[in-house]
N, C-alpha and C positions, 0 to 999 in steps of 0.2 A: 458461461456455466460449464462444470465439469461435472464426471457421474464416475464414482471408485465404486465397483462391485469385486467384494471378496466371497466364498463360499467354502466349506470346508464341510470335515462329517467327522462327530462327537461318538466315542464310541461308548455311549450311554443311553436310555429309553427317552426319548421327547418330556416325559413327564419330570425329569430330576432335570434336563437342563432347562427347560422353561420355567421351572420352580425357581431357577437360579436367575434367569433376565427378565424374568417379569417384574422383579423388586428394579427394575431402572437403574440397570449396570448399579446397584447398589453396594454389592458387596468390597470393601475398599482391596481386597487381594484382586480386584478381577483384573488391573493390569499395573504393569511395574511400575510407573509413574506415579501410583496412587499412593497416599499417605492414608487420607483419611476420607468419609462420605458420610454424605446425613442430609436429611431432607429440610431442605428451608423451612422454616414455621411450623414444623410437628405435622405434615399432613400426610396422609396413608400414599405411602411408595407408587401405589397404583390408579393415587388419584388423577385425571387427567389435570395439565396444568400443574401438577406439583412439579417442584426448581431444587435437583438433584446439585448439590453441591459438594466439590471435592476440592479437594485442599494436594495440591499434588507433594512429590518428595522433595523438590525444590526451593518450598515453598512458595510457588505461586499457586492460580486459584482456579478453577472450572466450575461454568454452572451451563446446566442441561436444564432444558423445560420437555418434560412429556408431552406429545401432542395427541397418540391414539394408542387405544391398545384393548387386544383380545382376546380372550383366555381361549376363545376358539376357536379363534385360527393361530391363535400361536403367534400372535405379531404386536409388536409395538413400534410405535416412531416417534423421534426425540429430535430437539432443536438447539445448537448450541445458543447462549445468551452474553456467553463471557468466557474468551480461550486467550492463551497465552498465543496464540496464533490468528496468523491474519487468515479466518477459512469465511471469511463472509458470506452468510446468508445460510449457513451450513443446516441442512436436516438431513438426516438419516431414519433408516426403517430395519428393521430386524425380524428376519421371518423364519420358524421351524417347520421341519415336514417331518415324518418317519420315514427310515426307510427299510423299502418292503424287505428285504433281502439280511434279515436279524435286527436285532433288538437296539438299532443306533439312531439318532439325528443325523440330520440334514440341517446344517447353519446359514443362511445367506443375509449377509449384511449390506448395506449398500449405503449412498449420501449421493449429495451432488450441492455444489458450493462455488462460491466467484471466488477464486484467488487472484492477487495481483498477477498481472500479465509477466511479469520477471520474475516470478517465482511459480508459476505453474505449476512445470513438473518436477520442481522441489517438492511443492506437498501433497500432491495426488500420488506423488511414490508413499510421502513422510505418512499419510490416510491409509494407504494400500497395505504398509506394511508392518510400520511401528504402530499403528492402530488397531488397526485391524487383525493383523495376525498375531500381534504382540497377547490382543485380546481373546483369540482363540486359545491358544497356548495356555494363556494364563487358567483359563475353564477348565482346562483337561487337567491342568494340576489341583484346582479344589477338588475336583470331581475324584482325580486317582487314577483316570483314563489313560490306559494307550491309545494312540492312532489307529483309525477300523482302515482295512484299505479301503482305499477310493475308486471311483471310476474317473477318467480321466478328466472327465466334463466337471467335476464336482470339488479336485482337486486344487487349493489356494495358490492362484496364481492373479497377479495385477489385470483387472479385467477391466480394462479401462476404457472408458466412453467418453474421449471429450469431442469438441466440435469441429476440433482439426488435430491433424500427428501429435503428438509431444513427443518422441524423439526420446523416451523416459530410457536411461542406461539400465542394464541387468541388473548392476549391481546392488542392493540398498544400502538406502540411504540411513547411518544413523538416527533417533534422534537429537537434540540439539543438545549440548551436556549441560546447560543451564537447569532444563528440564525434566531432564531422568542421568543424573551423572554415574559414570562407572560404578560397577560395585567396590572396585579395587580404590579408587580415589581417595587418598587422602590429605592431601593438602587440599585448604581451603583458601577464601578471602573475602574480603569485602568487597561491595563493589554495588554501583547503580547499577541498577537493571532495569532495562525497558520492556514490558511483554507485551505491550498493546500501544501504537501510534497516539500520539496523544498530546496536550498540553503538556506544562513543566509539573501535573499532576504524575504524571504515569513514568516519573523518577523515582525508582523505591531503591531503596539500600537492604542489601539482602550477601548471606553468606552464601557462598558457592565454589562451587568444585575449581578446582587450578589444576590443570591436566596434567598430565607428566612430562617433562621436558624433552623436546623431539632435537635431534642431535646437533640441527640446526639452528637451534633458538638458544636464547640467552631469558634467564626469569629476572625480573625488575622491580627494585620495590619502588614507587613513587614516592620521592618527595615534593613533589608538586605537578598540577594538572593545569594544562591551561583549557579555558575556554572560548569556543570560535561561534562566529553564525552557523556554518556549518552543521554544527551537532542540533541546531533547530531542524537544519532540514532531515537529519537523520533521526532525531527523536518523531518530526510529525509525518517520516514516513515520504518525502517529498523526492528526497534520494536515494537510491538503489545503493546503500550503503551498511547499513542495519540493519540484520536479521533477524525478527523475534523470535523467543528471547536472546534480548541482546544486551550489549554494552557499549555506550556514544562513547565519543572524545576520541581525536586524533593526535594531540599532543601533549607531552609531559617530559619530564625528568625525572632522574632516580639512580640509583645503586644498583649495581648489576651483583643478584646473591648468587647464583647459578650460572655455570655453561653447559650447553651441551658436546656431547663428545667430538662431534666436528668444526667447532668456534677454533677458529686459532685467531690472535690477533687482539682480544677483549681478556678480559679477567676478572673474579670474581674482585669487588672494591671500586672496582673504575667505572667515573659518573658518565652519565649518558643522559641524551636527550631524542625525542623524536617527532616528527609532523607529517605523517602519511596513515593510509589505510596499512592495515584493517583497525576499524574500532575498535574501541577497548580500555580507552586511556581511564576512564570514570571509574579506577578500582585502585586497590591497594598496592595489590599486586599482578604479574601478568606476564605471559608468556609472550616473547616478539623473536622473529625472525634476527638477526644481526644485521644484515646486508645495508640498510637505512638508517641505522645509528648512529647518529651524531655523537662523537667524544668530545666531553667539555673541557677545556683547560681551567685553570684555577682563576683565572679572572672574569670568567661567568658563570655568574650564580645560577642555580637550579630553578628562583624564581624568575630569571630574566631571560631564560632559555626557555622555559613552559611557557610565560604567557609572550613569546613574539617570534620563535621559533616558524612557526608556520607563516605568521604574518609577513616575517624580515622576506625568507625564502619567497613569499609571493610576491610583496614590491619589490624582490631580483627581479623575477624573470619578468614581470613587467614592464618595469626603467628599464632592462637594458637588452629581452632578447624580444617581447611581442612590439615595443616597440620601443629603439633605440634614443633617448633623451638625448638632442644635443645643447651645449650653450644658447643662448637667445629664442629657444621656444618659449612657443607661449603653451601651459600646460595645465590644463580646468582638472580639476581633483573635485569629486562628488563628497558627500561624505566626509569632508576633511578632519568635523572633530573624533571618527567611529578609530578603531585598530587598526586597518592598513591607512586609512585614509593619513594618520599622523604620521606615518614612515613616509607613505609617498610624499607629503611636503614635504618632509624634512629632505629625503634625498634626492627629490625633483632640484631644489632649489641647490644644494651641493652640486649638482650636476649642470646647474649655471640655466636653468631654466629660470621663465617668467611662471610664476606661482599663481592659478589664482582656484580658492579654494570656496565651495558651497555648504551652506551650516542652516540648521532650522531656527537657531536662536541666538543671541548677542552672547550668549554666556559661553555657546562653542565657537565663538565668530574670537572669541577673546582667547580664547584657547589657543587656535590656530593663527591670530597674530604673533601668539609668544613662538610660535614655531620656525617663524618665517616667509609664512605665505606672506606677496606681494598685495594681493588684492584681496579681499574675503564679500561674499554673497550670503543674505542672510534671504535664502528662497521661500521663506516663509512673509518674507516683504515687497519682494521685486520678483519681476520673471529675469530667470537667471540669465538666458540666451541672448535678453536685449541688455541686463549688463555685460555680457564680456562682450558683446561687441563698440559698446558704445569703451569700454577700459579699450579696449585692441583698434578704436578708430575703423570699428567695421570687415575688420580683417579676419578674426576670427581665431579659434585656438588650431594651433598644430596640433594636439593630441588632448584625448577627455578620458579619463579612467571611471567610469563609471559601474558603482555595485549596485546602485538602486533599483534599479530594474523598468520599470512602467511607468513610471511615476516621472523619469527625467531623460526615455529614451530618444521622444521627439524632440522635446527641447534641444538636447545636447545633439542632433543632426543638424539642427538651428543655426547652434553654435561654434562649428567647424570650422576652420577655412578652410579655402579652396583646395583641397588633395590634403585635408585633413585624416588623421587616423580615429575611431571612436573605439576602444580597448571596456567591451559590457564583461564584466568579470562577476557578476555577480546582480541580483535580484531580489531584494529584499523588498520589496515593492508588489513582486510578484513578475510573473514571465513577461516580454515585451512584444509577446504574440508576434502573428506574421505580416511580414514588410515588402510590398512589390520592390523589388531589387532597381529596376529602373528608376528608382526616386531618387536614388545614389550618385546617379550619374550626372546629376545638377551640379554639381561640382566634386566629382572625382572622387568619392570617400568612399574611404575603405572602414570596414567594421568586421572586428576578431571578437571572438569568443571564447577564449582559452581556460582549459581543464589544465588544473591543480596538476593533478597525476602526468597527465603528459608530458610534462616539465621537471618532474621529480622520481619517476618512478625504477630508476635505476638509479644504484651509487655513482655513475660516470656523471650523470643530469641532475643529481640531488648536490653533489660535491661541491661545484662552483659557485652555485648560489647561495650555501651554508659560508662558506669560506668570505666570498663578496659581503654577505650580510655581517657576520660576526668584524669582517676587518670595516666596515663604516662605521660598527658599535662601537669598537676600540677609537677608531678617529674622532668619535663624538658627532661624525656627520650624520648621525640618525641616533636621539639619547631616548629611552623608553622611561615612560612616567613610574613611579614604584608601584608595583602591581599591590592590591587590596588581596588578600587571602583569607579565606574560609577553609572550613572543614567541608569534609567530603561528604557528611552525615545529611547536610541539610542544601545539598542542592535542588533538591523540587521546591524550595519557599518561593511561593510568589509574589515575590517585592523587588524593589528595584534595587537596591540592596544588600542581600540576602546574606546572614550573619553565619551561619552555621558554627558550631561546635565541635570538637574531635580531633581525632587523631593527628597527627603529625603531618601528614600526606592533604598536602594544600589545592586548592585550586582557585579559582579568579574571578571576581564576578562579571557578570553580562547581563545585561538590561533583556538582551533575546529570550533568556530563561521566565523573562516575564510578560513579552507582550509579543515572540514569537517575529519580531518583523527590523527592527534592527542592533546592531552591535553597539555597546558604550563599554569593550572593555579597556580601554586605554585613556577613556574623556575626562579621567581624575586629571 
């Protein structure tokens, strides 16, 4: 729990500004973000219980419920119900005084709220200052007020209580421009937007600000989005990826319309692709960095770049730098019929690996014969650990790639041999909790856990593996099924899938958008 106390002095009588906050921050000028305001179901502003509803400029939505209030002492307190922000559990209180010394207020506003633990004192500043004082401000301008001087003690500054340091920088923090965009801003786009953690419901498509191009970046109009597991875990909130209000999606293609003044090397017409943070890919259009751009040549399509871009890049570093495939291993692939899982057969097995691949059903067991796997486990029938051992004659596999998470961690320790590697890349099962370490040492296994980003997060680390990935596409050693495309309009449908409508600018389907727990962008 945190506690934001601002304080400030109106230079107006108690009675005109409490005339003005006892209507339940009513007025829609009381702060910049506000579009519109009106009380849920017609009930009187000052009824306790009434659900203060505002419609911000962004168009997303806020609802406040009143909880107390006093005409005699000057105070009321309000509960957020519905923010475009993660402020859980949020109440605030609002209290006037006069003060003795001329004809002005005394304002002291306060809250106190659970924020996620990595985002703290992002928004005990974003409370402290774009809230709070944004809200003062805005009162002195209905009102007509100049500032009365202050006494020190009284003067708005971040007065912050939490339960230990936050470490909060001097400087503020914006808010988010999804939220309250420049005034200056005029280029817009389309784009999902996420303002609240959630199911594949709290995907909205919404017009919004497109920032001005910073001399670094390059603007892209997408022609196609791919979709990953990934963006599950950043839509429900899972990975420190997402900022509400935000925009998922890490990969896409597109036309480069814009440079900025320091871009040498790109050009305004020339296609690109990309598969790294920051999010954003779920829009039309969008501002990125250059540094991580992939340049497409003319024999890869925009659709075949979007949807395996990320994927090819992670079965690189995989095969050949977490752990080096040679000839004659034996190599269990989880997952075999999901998006990496069909790169990894395909170029385990190029790579003169023994294949053997796990599937929930005959239908993806057939899938993954057409690819190549040597063996296929359909774990929905057999326990998988006692088929590879009984395929391997008890030996066990050299290496398991495993994304599932919980569901196949023990197992596949099962399944090892002796100074086996276990490669958990992923958790779609859920986390694989904790493991006394000495249990490993039954026979010598080792277990990695490798981030995405550590492997990709500079052009020198991202390079080779674009390069290795695109020249196996070209050899045929790894061929990508024809990606399914929809419009961007109707990505929250929840179906398996999901048809959408619109515009030019494609993306992919995935089974995740509908049950959250595994990938089928590739199982056509």
């Amino acid at each position: 729990m945190v506690q934001v106390r601002q304080s400030t002095i109106i230079d107006a009588p108690i009675e005109e500004v409490w005339a003005m906050l006892r209507d339940f921050n009513g007025h829609d000028r009381w702060h910049p973000a506000i579009a519109s305001s009106e009380i849920d179901g017609g009930e009187p502003a000052d009824a306790v219980g009434a659900v203060r509803h505002f419609r911000l400029a962004d168009g997303g939505e806020l609802r406040e419920q009143l909880l107390a209030l006093s005409d005699k002492e000057r105070r009321l307190s309000y509960c957020l119900l519905e923010a475009p922000l993660p402020l859980m559990g949020y109440v605030a209180s609002i209290r006037l005084k006069p003060v003795t010394d001329g004809n002005a207020t005394f304002w002291e506003w306060r809250s106190e709220f659970h924020p996620p633990a990595h985002r703290r004192d992002e928004l005990v500043k974003l409370v402290a200052e774009d809230i709070y004082r944004a809200g003062f401000a805005a009162i002195r301008n209905l009102l007509g007020r100049r500032d009365a001087a202050m006494p020190a003690e009284a003067r708005p500054s971040p007065a912050i209580m939490p339960s230990r340091p936050t470490g909060v920088a001097s400087r503020s923090i914006p808010a988010p421009s999804v939220l309250a965009p420049p005034r200056d801003t005029r280029e817009t786009t389309r784009a999902i937007l996420v303002e609240r953690y959630g199911g594949p419901e709290v995907l909205q498509l919404k017009e919004i600000a497109l920032p001005p191009l910073a001399p670094d970046q390059v603007r892209i109009r997408h022609t196609a989005i791919g979709v990953n597991f990934i963006d599950v875990y950043c839509r429900t909130g899972f990975f420190d990826l997402l900022r509400l209000p935000g925009i998922p999606g890490m990969e896409a293609a597109g036309v480069i319309e814009a440079v900025g003044a320091a871009i040498s090397g790109l050009s305004v017409g020339d296609r690109v692709a990309y598969a790294c943070p920051p999010v954003g890919a779920y829009a039309e259009r969008r501002n990125m960095t250059a540094d991580l751009l992939v340049r497409l040549s003319d024999d890869i399509s925009d659709e075949a770049a979007a949807a395996s871009l990320l994927k090819g890049v992670t079965a690189s570093f995989l095969l050949h730098d977490i752990h080096a495939v040679r000839p004659g291993e034996v190599v269990l692939i989880h997952a075999g019929a999901g998006g990496i899982g069909q790169l990894l057969v395909q170029w385990a097995r190029h790579l003169g690996a023994i294949v053997i691949a796990t599937v929930s059903s005959d239908d993806k067991a057939r899938i993954v014969e057409r690819l190549g796997a040597h063996h296929v486990i359909v774990y929905s029938r057999e326990d998988f650990s006692e088929a590879v051992m009984r395929l391997t004659a008890g030996a066990g596999a050299n290496v398991i790639y495993d994304a599932v998470g919980v569901d196949t961690f023990a197992g596949s320790l099962a399944a090892l041999a002796t100074r086996g590697h276990l490669v958990s890349f992923g958790q779609a099962s859920g986390p694989v909790g904790a493991w006394d370490i000495d249990r490993l040492a039954s026979k010598s296994i080792t277990v990695s856990r490798p981030n995405y980003a550590h492997y990709t997060d500079t052009p020198e680390k991202l390079a080779p593996h674009v390069d290795r990935f695109f020249t196996a596409f070209r050899q045929r050693a790894v061929r990508i099924a024809q990606p399914v495309a929809y419009g961007l309009a109707k990505a929250r449908t929840p179906t398996r899938t999901w048809k959408p409508a619109g515009p030019a600018v494609r993306s992919f389907c995935c089974r995740s958008h509908r049950s959250g727990r595994s990938c089928a962008c590739q199982e056509r």
